[in-house]
Every structure is written in structure tokens, then in C-alpha cells.
N, C-alpha and C positions, 0 to 999 in steps of 0.2 A: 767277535774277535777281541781277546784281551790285549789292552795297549799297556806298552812300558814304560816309565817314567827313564829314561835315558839321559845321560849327563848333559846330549847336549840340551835338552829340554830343562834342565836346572839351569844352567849356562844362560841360558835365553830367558830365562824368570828373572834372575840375577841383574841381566844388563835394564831386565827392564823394570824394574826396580829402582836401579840406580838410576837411570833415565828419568825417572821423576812420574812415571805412570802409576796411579794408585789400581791397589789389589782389583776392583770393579773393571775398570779396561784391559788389565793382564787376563783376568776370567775369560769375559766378552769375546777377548782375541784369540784368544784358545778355542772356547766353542765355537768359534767360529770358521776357524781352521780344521775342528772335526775333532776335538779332545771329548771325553763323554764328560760331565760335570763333576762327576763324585771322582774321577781320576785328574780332571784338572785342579780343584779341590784340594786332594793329597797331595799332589807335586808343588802347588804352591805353598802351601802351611809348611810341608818338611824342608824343602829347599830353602824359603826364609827363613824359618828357624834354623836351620844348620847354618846360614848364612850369617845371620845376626850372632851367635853365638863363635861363631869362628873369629867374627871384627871384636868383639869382646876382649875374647882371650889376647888378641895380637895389640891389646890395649896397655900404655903401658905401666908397670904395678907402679912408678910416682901418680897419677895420674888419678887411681885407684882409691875407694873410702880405705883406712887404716884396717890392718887385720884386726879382731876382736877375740876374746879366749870366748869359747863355747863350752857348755856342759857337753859331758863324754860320759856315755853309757860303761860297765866294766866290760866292757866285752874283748878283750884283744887276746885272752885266752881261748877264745869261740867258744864258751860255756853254751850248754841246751839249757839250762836254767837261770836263774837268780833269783838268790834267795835276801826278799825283802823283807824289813824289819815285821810283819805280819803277816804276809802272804809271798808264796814261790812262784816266781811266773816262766816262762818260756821266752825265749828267741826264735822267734821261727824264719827271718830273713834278715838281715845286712847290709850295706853298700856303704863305701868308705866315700865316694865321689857323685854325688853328694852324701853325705854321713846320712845314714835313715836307717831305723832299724823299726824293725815291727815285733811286737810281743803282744805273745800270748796270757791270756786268763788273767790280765790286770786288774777287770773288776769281777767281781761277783753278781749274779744275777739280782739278787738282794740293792745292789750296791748300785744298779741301771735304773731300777724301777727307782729308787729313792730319790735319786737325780731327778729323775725325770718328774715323779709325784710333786717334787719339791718345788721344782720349776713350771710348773703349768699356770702357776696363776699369775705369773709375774713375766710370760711371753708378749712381745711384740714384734712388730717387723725388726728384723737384723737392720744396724748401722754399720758404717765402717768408717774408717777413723779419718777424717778429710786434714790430709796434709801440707793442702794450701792454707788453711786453716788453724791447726791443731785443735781443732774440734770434732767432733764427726757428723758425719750425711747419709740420708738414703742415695744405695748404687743400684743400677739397674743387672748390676752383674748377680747383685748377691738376692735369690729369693726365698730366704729363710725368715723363718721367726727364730729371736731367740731371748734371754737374758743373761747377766752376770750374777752369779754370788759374789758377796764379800767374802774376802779371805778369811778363813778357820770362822766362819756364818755357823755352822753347826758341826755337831761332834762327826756327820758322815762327812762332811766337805773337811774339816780338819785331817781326818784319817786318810783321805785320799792324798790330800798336798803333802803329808807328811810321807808317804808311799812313794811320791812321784820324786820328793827331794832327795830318797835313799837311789831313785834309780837312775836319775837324772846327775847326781852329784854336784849340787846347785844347792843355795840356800833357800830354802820358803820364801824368805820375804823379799827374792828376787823376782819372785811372780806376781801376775796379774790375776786378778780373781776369775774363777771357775766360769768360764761360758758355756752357755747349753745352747743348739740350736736344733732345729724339728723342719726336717724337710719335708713338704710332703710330694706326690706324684707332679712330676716335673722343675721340680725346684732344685734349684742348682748355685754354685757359687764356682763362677771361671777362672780361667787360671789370675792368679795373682803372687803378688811378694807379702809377706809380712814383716822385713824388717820397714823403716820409715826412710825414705825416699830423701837420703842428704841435701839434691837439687831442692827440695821443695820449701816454701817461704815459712809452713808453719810448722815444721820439723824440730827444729830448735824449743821450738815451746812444750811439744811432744816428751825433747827427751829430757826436760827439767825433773819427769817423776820417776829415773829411774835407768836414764839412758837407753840402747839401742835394743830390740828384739833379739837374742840371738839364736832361740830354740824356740817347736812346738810341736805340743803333745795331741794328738790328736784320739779321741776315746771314743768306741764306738759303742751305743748306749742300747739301741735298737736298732735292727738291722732290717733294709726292705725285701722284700722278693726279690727282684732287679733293681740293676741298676747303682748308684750313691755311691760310690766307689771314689777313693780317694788316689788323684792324679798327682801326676810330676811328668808333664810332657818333654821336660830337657834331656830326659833319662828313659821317656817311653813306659814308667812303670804306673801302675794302676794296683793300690793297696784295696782288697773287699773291706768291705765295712762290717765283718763278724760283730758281735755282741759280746761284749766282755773284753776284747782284743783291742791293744792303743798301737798308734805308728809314732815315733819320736826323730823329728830333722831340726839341724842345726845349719846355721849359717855366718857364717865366720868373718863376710865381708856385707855392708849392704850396697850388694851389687848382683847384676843376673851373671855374671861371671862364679858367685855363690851356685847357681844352679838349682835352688829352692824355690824358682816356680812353682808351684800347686796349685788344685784345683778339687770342687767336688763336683762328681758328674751328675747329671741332671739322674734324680729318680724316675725309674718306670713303671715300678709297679710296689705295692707297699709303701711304710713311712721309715725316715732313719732320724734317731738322733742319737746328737754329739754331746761329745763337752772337750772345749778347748782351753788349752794350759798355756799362756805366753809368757816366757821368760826372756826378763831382764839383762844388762850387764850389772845393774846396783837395785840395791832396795828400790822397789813402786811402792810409791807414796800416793 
């Protein structure tokens, strides 16, 4: 028999919630009353997500980090193409709320393998940038390997940055150097924010090189069988990780009221990689 997630079943996740019961005994209490798991599950994650995102919004904008200018794609004429100072790419999807656009044939097959060739010998486990801190840490969320290039490091990583600043409409030197990272079967990275987190003590020292995150490119280098699929659960959408093909999202406030949650989904079968673009509001130093 297939059970419904019914409002008042959100209703009652809600109060208990707010009641102070953590996620593991709202579960327990459920299966226990006779919910199947995998549907007790789904009603808990979307209900507090839709919940949390609602107290957000009803938050008030004093109260809020300052708005920020973001890079903007041209697109407001819905062009099928653009044409970049070297290469023409495609638009194949859009969304204004949160801004995310996906294009087509960004790189060149030539232009994955290179990345990639380039980057092997200089992989390790992925860091992420600890914001209590302003340093960075291994997280248990993230299981990739990866590295950085230095900005304009060689003539292919020049040609790309200088590609991405035609489409991006952003200066180069607002960016951070070229990340690769190499997932393999079962490696994943959960959802998260990439601007830096204003609350946090080591933030301030973060944005001395360049101030806040507002934009990322995200390029997909090699693609697996299954699976690696690039997530935005506020929005429900799951970007494939084709080869050749980048996804670009901006975020304009650093707050989940931005709605730039993401995620990469655990691979299943096959390897993927990336390279990621993180822009600045000012020159990274």
C-alpha cells in the first residue's frame, strides 16, 4: 500500500521539530507508528527543508548579509548560443531564482584530457576552506581528490580563464585558481554553500584576498556511467555531469536565502572529473 506524505504529517514533523526532538526520534516515532522508512525519510528532509527556507525568507532583509553585484551571463535575450572570444557555446537550460545556467561545449575534448593530464600528479585529498579558521581542513562530506592551478599556470589554463571572463562578464583577476577534482565510485561532496559564512570567527581573514565568493563555474571534465550529478536541493534540480558541458550559479547574498545550496552526488559507477572556477567580488590575491 502506497502511503501519502499529507500536510498534516508535515504539520507534525514541524511541531516536532520545534519541540526540540532531534531528526533520530522524529524517525523512530514514525517507524513506529508504521511509516515505511524511505517515505518517512522523504517527508522529513522536504518538510524541513521547505520549512527552514520559508523562516528564512520571513527574515528580515536589515537583518540580512548586504546584497553583493554578481557576474551575469548575456543571456536576457534567450540566445541558443554565445559566441566567445574563441569558441561558440550553447545554453541548454536557465533559471533566474536561483540564476544557474548550464552550457553547452565549453571545453573541448582536447581541452578535458589536458586538465586532467596536467593535474594528476599533483592530486590529493580535497580540502575545504575551514571558516572558523580561515585556513582549510579535511571534511568528511567532501571525498574527492583534487588540486589547484595557479592563475594563467599555462597557456591551456590561460585560454580557459580568459573564456570564462568573456562569459562570465567578470574580470580574471577576480578569480581563484583553476580546481580539478576526480571523483571516483562512491565519492561525493554534500550539499553545501560556497560563499564564507559572515557568522563565522575566521571569515574576515578569508575575505582580505579578495572579498566574498559570488559565482561558480562548475566544468565537467569526465563524465561517469552513473551517477555525479551536480545538485541544488532548494530547487530540486540535478545538473548531469556531460563532458565538455560547465553549469554557472551566482549568489548575490551570503545567505541560504541566496538558495545556492549544491551538491555532488555520490558516483555509481565510473569516474568524474571537474574543475572549478570561484569568483571573487575584488582581485584574489
Amino acid at each position: 500500500m502506497t502511503q501519502v506524505i499529507t500536510p498534516e504529517l508535515r504539520q507534525w514533523i514541524v511541531s516536532q521539530a520545534q519541540a526540540g526532538f532531534g531528526a533520530d526520534a522524529v524517525l523512530q516515532s514514525m517507524l513506529a507508528s508504521g511509516w515505511k522508512e524511505d517515505v518517512a525519510i522523504e517527508a522529513m528532509e522536504t518538510t524541513l527543508r521547505d520549512h527552514l527556507q520559508t523562516t528564512q525568507m520571513a527574515q528580515p532583509v536589515s537583518d540580512l548579509p548586504p546584497l553583493m553585484s554578481v557576474p551575469q551571463l548575456s543571456i536576457s535575450e534567450q540566445p541558443l548560443y554565445l559566441d566567445l572570444p574563441d569558441r561558440r557555446v550553447s545554453v541548454l537550460s536557465a533559471m533566474s531564482e536561483p540564476n544557474i545556467v548550464v552550457i553547452g561545449n565549453f571545453l573541448s575534448d582536447d581541452e578535458c584530457d589536458g586538465l586532467i593530464e596536467g593535474a594528476k600528479p599533483r592530486m590529493a585529498r580535497s580540502l575545504t576552506v575551514a571558516t572558523k579558521t580561515g585556513g582549510e581542513e579535511l571534511n568528511a562530506d567532501r571525498t574527492s581528490n583534487g588540486m589547484f592551478y595557479a592563475r594563467s599556470e599555462t597557456e591551456l589554463i590561460a585560454r580557459i580563464e580568459r573564456r570564462l571572463e568573456a562569459l562570465c562578464n567578470w574580470p580574471l583577476e577576480n578569480g581563484e585558481g583553476l580546481q580539478i577534482l576526480h571523483y571516483r565510485p562512491g565519492a561525493e561532496y554534500k550539499p553545501h554553500y560556497d560563499y564564507f559564512d559572515p557568522a563565522e570567527p575566521g571569515t574576515p581573514t578569508i575575505l582580505r584576498r579578495g572579498g566574498q565568493r559570488v559565482a561558480t563555474i562548475i566544468m565537467y571534465l569526465h563524465e561517469p556511467s552513473k551517477g555525479g550529478g551536480t545538485t541544488f536541493p532548494d530547487v530540486r534540480l540535478e545538473v548531469a555531469p556531460k563532458r565538455g558541458n560547465a553549469v554557472f550559479f551566482s549568489y548575490n547574498r551570503a545567505h541560504p536565502i541566496s538558495k545556492s545550496l549544491h551538491g555532488g552526488a555520490p558516483v555509481i559507477e565510473g569516474e568524474k572529473w571537474i574543475a572549478t572556477k570561484w569568483l571573487r567580488e575584488g582581485k584574489f590575491e
